[in-house]
N, C-alpha and C positions, 0 to 999 in steps of 0.2 A: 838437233844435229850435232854430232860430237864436234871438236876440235884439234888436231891434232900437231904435237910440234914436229918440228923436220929440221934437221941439217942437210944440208946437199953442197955442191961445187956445180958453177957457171961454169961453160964454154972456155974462158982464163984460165981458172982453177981457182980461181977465188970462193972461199967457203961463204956459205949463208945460212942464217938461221932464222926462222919465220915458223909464224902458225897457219893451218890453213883449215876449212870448215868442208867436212866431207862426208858422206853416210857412212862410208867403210873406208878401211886403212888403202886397198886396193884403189880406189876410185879416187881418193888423194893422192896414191901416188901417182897416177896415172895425168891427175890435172899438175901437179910438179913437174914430169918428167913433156908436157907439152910447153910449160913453159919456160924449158929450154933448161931444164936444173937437172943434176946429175945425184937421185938420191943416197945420201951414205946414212942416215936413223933417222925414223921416224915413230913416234907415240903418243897414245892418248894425252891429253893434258890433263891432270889432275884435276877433277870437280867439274870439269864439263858434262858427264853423266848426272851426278848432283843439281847443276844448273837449271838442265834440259828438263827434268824433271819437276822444279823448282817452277819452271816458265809455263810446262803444261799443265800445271794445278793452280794458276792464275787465271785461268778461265773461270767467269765467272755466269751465273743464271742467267739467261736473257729471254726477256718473250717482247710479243711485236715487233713492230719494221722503226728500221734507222730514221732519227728525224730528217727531214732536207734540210733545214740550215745545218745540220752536225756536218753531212755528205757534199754539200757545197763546201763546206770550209776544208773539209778534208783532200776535196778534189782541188782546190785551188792553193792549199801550203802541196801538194804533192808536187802540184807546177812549175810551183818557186825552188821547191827545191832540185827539182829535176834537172829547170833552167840552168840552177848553180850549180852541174857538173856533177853529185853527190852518184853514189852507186843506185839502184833501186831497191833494194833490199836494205842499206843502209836508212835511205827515204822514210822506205816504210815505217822500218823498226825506229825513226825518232819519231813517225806520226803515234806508230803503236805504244809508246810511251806516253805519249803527251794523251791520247786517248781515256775518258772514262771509263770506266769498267760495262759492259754492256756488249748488246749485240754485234757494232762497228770495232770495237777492242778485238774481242773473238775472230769476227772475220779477219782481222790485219792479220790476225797470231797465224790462222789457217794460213792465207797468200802466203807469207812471209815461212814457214814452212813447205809449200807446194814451190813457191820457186828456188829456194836450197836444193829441190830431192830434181830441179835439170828443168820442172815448167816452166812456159812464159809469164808473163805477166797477165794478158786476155786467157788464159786458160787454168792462172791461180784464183785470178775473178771469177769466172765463170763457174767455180764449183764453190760459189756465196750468193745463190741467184736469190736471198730474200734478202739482201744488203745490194748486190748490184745487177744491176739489170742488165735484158741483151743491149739494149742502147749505149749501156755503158762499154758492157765488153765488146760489142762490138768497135767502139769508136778507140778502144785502148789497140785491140787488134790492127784495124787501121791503119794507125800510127805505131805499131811495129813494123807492121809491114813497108809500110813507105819508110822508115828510117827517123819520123819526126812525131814521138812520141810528147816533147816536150812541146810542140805547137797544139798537137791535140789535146793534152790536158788541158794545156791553156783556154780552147776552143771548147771545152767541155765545161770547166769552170764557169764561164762565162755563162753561157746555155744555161749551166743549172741556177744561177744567182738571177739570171733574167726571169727565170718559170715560178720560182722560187720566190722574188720580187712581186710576180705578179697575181702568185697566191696569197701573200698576207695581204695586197690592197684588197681583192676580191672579200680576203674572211675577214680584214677590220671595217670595210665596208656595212658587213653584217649583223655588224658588232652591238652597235647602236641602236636599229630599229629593233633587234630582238630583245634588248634587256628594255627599250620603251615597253615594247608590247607584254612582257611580261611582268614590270610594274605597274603597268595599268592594268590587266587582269586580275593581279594580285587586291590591288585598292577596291576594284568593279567589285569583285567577288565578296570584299570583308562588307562591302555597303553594301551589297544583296542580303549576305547573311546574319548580320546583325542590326543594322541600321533599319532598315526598311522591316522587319517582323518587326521591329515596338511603334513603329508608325501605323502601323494593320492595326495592333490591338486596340491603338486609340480611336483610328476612324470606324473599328468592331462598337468599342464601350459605346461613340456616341451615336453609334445607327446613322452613319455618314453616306448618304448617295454619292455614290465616286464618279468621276471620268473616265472616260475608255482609257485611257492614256494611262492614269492610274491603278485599274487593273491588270492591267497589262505586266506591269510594272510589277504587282504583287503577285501574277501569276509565274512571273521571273524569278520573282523570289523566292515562290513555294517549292517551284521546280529546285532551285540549288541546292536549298535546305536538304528536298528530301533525297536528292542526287547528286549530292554533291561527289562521291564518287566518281560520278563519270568527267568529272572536269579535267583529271590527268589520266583518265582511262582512256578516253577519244583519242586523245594525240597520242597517247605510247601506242594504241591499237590502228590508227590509220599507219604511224612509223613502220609496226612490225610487220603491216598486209602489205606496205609497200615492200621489206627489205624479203619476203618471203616470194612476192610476184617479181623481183629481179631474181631469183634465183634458177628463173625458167626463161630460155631463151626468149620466148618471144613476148615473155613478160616485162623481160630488160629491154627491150626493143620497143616495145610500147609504150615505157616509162620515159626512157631517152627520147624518143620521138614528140613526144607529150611534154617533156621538158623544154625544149629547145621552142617550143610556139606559147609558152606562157608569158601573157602581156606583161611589160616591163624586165622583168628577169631572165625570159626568153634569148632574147636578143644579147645579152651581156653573156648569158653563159654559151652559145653560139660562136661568139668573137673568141671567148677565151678559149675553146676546145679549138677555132680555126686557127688561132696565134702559137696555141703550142705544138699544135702537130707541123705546121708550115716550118718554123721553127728545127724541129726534129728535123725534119727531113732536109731541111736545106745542111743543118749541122752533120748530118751523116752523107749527104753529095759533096760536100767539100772537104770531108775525111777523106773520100777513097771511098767507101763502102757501095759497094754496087747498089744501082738504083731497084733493082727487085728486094735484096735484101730491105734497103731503107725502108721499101713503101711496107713490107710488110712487119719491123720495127715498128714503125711510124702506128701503123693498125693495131699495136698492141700493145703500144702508150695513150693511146688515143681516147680511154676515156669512157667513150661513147658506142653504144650500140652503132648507132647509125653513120658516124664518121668510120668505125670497124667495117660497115658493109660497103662502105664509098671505097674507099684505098684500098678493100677485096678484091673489087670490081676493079679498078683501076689497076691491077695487079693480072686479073687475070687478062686484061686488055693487051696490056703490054705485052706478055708472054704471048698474045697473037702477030704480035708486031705494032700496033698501035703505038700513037704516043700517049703524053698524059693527058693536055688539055681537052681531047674529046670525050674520053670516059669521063671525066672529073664532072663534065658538064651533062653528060647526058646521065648519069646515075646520080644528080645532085638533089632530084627533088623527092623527099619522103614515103610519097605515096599514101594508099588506104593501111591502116593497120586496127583492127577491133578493140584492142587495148588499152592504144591512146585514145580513140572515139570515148571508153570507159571513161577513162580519166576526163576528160574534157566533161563529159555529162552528171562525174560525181563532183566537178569542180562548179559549178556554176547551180546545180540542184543539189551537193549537198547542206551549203546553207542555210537553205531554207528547209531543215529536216529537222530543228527546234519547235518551228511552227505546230509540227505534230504536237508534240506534250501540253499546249496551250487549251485553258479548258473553250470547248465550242469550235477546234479551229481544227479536228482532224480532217477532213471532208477539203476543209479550203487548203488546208497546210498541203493534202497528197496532191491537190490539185496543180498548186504550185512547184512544189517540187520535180511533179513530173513535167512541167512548162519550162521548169530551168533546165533538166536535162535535155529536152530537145534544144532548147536552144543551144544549150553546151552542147550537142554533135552539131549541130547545122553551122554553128563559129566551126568548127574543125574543119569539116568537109568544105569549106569556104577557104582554109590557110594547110588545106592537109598537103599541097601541090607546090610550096613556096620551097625556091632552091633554097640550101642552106650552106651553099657557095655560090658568090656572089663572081657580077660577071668579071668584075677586076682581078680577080683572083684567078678566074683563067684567063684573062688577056694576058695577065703579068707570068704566069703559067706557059703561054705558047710564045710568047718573045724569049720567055729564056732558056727555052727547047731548039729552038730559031737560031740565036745566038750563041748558043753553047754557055751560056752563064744562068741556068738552070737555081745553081745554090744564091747568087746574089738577087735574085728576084723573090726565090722565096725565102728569103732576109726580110727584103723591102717588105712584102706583104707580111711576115710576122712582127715586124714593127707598126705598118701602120693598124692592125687589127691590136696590138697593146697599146697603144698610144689610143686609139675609140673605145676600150675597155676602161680603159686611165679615166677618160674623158665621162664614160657613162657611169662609173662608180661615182666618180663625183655628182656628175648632176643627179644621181638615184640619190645619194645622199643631200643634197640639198630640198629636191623635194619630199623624202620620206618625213622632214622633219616638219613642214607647216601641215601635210597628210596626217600625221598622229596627231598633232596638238589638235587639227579639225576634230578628230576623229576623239579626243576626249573632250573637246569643249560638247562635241553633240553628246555622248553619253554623262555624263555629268548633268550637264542643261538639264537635259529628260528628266535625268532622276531627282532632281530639282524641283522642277516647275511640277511632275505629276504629283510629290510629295505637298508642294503649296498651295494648290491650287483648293485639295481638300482643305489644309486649315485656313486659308484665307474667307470658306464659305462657312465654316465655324465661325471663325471670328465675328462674320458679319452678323449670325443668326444668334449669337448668344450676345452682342451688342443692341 
C-alpha cells in the first residue's frame, strides 16, 4: 500500500505535515480531511512503490499447516502486545518481522494487507483458513464485537498452550514404548536371521532329534529369511488400508468408533477428545459466540467421527428448543457399526494369522484365527453400547445451563478430563515399561532355552 506525504492546516491554522498509508491519493485524502485537517499538497512518497514491491517478493514457498507451538506463541506475543496499547497492524507487522520465512510469515503479510485496504481483523483471518481456523476467527470476531479483543486473545492464547500442552504429553508419552518396540524387533529379527540359521546347520550336520519348541523356532526362522519382506510391508500396508478406509465416511466412523474401546489407549484418547472439545466450547461461550455457532465449531475441531455425530445431534436438538444436557446424554452411546465390529475381529484374529505359514499348522492356525475373530466381535458387541460421555459431564453440563454459567462448568470439566489424561499417560507409562521388559525377557528366554536344549543333549551324547 503506498504512502503518501501531506501538508494541511488544523481547525487554528496551524500547518502539519505527516505521512499517511492509503490505496489512492483520493481515499487519503478523504481519511485527512475526517480527521479534522484541511488539505493544502499532498504526494506519493518516494520508494514507497519500490518498497511495496520489495515486501511482496519476500513471500516465500510454503507447503503444510502452521506448527501449534509457532501459532500459540504468535497468538500470545499478539496479546501482549495488543495489551500494550500498540495499533493492530502495527502488532502484526513486528510479529511479521520477527516471523520465519514460511507459511505463518505469508499469511501475516496477506492480514496485514487485507486490513490496510478497510477489513477487520476476523475477516483478514478468515481469508488464511489453512493457518487459522473458524475457532480462531471466530473467537477474534467476538472480541471485535464486544470491544475486548485484547481479553480474547488472551483467552485464546491460553486455550491454545493448554491443547497444545496436552498434545506433546500425550506424543512423548508414545515416545518410548515405540522406539522400545522397535529396538527389540530390530534385535528379534537380526537373531532370527542370522543367529538361529548357523544353529540349524549344526543340529542338520549332527542329525539332532529337536524339540517342538525348537522347531518352532527354526520355522520362525525359515519364514524371515524367506520373507523377510513382509516385515515392513505389513505395517506400511495395514497404515495405508487404514488411511484409505478413513477416507469414506463410514469408514472413518468405524475406525473412530473402534478406536475409542481399545483396551488401555481407548480410554486415554476418549478423555483427550472430551477435554478438548469441552474446552472449545466453553472458550467460545464465554467469547460471546452464540452457542449454535460454538457447538457446531466445536464438531469441527472435534477430531472424531463420532464426537462430530454427538454435537450434530446436540445441534440439531437445540435448534428444536431443547437444551444441551439431554441430547448430549441420549446420543452419547456408539451404537452397532460393521466396521468397527471389522476392526475388533482383525484385532484380536489377526495375530494369529502367522500361525498359517508354520509347517503343519494351516488347518489349526485358520482354526484359530477364525476363533479370535469371533471373539474379537463378541468383546465389541458387549462394549459397543458404553456412553462415551460420562454422566459427570452432563450433570456438570445441566447445573450450568441451570445457572447460567454454562462456560465455567465446562472449564471445570475440561480440566478435570486433562488433569485423568495427565494422570493415565503417566501410569500407561509406568506400566508399559516392566510390559516390554516381560515381553523381551520371554522372547529372548525362548530363543535361548529352545537353542540349548539341543546342544545340551549333544553334549550329553557325545560325552
Amino acid at each position: 500500500m503506498p504512502t503518501f506525504q501531506f501538508e494541511a492546516m488544523d481547525a487554528t491554522g496551524q500547518e502539519i505535515k505527516d505521512v499517511i498509508e492509503a490505496a489512492s491519493e483520493e481515499e487519503a485524502q478523504t481519511t485527512i480531511r475526517q480527521m479534522g485537517y484541511f488539505v493544502t499538497k499532498i504526494s506519493v512518497k518516494k520508494g514507497t512503490k519500490a518498497a511495496v514491491a520489495a515486501a511482496s517478493k519476500k513471500r516465500s514457498f510454503a507447503i503444510g499447516k502452521v506448527k501449534g507451538k509457532h501459532l500459540c506463541a504468535f497468538t500470545r506475543q499478539l496479546s501482549i502486545l495488543q495489551d500494550a496499547g500498540l495499533p493492530i497492524v502495527r502488532s502484526l507487522k513486528i510479529l511479521e518481522g520477527q516471523a520465519k520465512a514460511g507459511r505463518l510469515k505469508n499469511a501475516l503479510m496477506d492480514v496485514c494487507d487485507e486490513i490496510e485496504s478497510g477489513a477487520t481483523l476476523s475477516e483478514a483471518l478468515s481469508k488464511s483458513p489453512k493457518v487459522f481456523n473458524r475457532l480462531y476467527v471466530n473467537m477474534i470476531k467476538a472480541g471485535e464485537a464486544g470491544g475486548a479483543l485484547e481479553a480474547i486473545l488472551q483467552r485464546l492464547a491460553e486455550f491454545m498452550e493448554r491443547a497444545e500442552s496436552l498434545k506433546r504429553k500425550v506424543k512423548g508419552a508414545m515416545i518410548y514404548p515405540t522406539v522400545v518396540v522397535l529396538v527389540a524387533v530390530g534385535i528379534l529379527t537380526f537373531i532370527m536371521w542370522k543367529i538361529v540359521p548357523t544353529f540349524e546347520e549344526m543340529f542338520i550336520e549332527f542329525e539332532l532329534e529337536l524339540p517342538p519348541s525348537t522347531v518352532l523356532l527354526m520355522a520362525v526362522s525359515n519364514n524371515i529369511v524367506n520373507y523377510w519382506y513382509l516385515l515392513p510391508a505389513i505395517p506400511l500396508s495395514i497404515w495405508l488400508f487404514i488411511k484409505l478406509v478413513r477416507k469414506f465416511k463410514h469408514g472413518r466412523m468405524g475406525w473412530d468408533m473402534f478406536i475409542l474401546k481399545v483396551p488401555v489407549f481407548g480410554p486415554l484418547f476418549e478423555k483427550n477428545v472430551m477435554a478438548r472439545t469441552t474446552r472449545t466450547l466453553g472458550t467460545l461461550v464465554s467469547s460471546g459466540v452464540p452457542i449454535l455457532e460454538g457447538l457446531t465449531i466445536t464438531r469441527e475441531t472435534a477430531g472424531n467421527a463420532l464426537f462430530e455425530r454427538l454435537y450434530g445431534k446436540v445441534t440439531e436438538a437445540i435448534r428444536e428448543g431443547e437444551a444441551i444436557s439431554k441430547p448430549l446424554k441420549e446420543n452419547a452411546k456408539p451404537g452397532f457399526h460393521p466396521v468397527a465390529m471389522f476392526f475388533w475381529a482383525a484385532l484380536v484374529g489377526g495375530p494369529m494369522v502367522p500361525m498359517l505359514f508354520l509347517p503343519g499348522m494351516l488347518q489349526n492356525g485358520a482354526m484359530m484365527v477364525a476363533v479370535g475373530a469371533i471373539l474379537g466381535s463378541l468383546w465389541y458387541m458387549m462394549r459397543m453400547n458404553q456412553p462415551v460421555v460420562d454422566d459427570l459431564v452432563i450433570n456438570m453440563v445441566d447445573v450450568g445451563e441451570e445457572t447460567g454459567e454454562l462456560d465455567t462448568m465446562l472449564y471445570k470439566v475440561s480440566d478435570t478430563y486433562d488433569e485423568e489424561v495427565r494422570t493415565m499417560t503417566d501410569g500407561l507409562m509406568s506400566l508399559l515399561e516392566p510390559l516390554l521388559i516381560c515381553f523381551l525377557g520371554f522372547a529372548v528366554g525362548f530363543i535361548v532355552i529352545s537353542l540349548f536344549m539341543p546342544l545340551v543333549d549333544l553334549i550329553s551324547k557325545l560325552s
